[in-house]
C-alpha positions in Angstrom: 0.0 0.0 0.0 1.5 3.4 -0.8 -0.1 7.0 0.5 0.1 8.9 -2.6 -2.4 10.7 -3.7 -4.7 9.7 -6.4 -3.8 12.4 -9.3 -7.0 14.3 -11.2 -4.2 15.2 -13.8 -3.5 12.7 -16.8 -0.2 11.5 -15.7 0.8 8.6 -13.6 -0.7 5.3 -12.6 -4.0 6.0 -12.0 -5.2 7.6 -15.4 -8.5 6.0 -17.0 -8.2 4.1 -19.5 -8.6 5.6 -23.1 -11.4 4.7 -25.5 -8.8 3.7 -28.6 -6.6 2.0 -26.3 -9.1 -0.6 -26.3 -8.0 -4.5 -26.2 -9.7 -7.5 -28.0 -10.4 -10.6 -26.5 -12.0 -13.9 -27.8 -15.5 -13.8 -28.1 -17.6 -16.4 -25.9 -20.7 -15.7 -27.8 -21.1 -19.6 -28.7 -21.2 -20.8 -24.8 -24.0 -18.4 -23.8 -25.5 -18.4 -27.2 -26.1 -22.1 -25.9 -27.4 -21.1 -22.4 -29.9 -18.7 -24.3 -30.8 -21.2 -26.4 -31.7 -24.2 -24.3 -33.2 -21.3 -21.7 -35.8 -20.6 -24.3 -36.5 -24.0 -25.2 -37.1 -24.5 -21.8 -39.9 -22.1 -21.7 -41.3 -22.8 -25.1 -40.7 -26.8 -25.4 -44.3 -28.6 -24.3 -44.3 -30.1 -21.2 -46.5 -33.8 -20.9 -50.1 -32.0 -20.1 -50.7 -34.8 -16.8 -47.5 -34.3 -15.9 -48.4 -30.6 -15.4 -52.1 -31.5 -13.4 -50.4 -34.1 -11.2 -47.8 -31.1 -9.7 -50.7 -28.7 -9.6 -53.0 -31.7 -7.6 -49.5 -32.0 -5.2 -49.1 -28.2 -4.6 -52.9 -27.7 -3.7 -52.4 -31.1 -1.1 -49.0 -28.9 -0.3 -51.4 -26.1 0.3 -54.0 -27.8 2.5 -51.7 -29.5 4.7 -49.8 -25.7 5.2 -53.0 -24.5 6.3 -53.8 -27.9 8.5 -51.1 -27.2 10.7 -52.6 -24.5 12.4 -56.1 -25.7 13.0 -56.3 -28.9 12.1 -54.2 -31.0 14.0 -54.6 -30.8 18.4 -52.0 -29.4 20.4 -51.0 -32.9 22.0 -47.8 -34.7 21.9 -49.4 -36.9 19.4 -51.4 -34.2 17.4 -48.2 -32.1 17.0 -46.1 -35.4 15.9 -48.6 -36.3 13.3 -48.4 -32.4 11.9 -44.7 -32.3 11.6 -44.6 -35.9 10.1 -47.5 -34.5 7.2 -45.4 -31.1 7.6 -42.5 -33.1 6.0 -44.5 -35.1 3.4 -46.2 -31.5 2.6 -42.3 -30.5 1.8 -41.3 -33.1 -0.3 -44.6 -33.1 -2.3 -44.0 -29.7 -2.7 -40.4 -29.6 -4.2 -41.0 -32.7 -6.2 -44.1 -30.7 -7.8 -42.3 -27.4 -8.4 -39.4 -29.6 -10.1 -42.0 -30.7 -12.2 -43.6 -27.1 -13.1 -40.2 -25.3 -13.7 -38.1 -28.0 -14.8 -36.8 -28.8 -18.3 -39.3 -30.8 -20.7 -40.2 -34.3 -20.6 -40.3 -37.0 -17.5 -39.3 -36.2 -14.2 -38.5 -39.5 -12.6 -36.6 -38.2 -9.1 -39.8 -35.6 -8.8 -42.5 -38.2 -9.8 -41.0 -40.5 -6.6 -40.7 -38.0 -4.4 -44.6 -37.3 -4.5 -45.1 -41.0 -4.4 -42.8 -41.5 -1.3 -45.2 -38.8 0.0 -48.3 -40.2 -0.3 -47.8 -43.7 0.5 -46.3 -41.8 3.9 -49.6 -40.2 4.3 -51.3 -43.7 3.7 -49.1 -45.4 5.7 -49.5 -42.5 8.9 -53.1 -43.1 8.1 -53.5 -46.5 8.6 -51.2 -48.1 10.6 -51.0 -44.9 13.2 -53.0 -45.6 16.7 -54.7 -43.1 18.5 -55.5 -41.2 15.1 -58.9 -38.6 15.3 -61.2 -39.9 12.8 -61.0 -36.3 10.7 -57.2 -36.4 10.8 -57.8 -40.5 9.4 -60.0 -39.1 6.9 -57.7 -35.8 5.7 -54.4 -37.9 5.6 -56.4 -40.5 3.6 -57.5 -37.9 1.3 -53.9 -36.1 1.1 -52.5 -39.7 0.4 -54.6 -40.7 -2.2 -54.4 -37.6 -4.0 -50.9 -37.4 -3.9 -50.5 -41.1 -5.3 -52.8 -40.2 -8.1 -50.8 -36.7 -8.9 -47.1 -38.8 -8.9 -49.2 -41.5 -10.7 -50.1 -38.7 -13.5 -46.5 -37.4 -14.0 -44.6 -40.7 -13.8 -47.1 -42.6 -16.6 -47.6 -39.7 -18.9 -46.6 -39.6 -22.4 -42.6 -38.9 -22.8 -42.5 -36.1 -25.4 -40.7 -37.2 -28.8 -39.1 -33.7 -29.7 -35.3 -33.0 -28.6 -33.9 -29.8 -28.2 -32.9 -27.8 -31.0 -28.8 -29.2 -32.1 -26.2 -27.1 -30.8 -24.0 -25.5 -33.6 -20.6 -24.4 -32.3 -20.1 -22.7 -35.2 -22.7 -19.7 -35.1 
């Protein structure tokens, strides 16, 4: 570090740069050409229509159980266990369905599971859970069937036959 003075005159080392003193580099046009291209294919490409219904059925079951939590479910030990176990599946659903929704085009296997894992969790907390309120039995019943039928609709709809557009590296 030195403690000279910046200069405002157009001498030493801290003069600005001059407009035709200008340097050229190579281009890296083709590499986000390539970004910009596979972006908008992303948003243009069609998506497998059930595909798209199965994430919105496992957002609005997201939805629900968000709004379950705070009246739904008692303020026992068990009540609150039971909330944060559908609190969990609610997350996973949830992620699994937006992958779907803003992901690139065609199947989304990883996303598809995740839902399923979800609501055979739900089915399983339903069923096999003692001491469960019959409202709660019916709700996580509901959540878990409809959550089996939305991971149903994305993993066994139709796989989309058109590819991306071919990179040319060439411009």
């Amino acid at each position: 570090m030195t403690s000279e003075p910046i200069s405002s005159g157009a001498e030493g080392r801290h003069v600005a740069a001059r407009p035709d003193s200008t340097i050229e580099v190579r281009t890296t046009e083709t590499h986000y050409h390539d970004r910009e291209r596979l972006a908008s294919y992303r948003r243009t490409a069609p998506l497998p229509p059930m595909a798209r219904a199965g994430a919105a059925i496992a957002l609005l079951v997201g939805l629900s159980v968000m709004f379950a939590q705070w009246d739904f479910y008692p303020q026992t030990l068990q009540g609150q266990s039971d909330a944060n176990w559908a609190l969990g599946f609610m997350i996973l659903s949830s992620a699994g369905a937006l992958r779907i929704l803003t992901g690139n085009p065609g199947r989304h296997l990883a996303a598809g599971v995740a839902i399923l894992v979800s609501g055979l969790g739900f089915l399983f907390r339903a069923f096999l859970v003692d001491e469960v309120p019959s409202d709660i039995f019916a709700y996580e019943l509901t959540c878990g069937v409809l959550l089996v039928l939305a991971a149903l609709m994305a993993l066994l709809s139709p796989d989309l036959d058109e590819p991306p557009p071919a990179s040319n590296p060439w411009g």
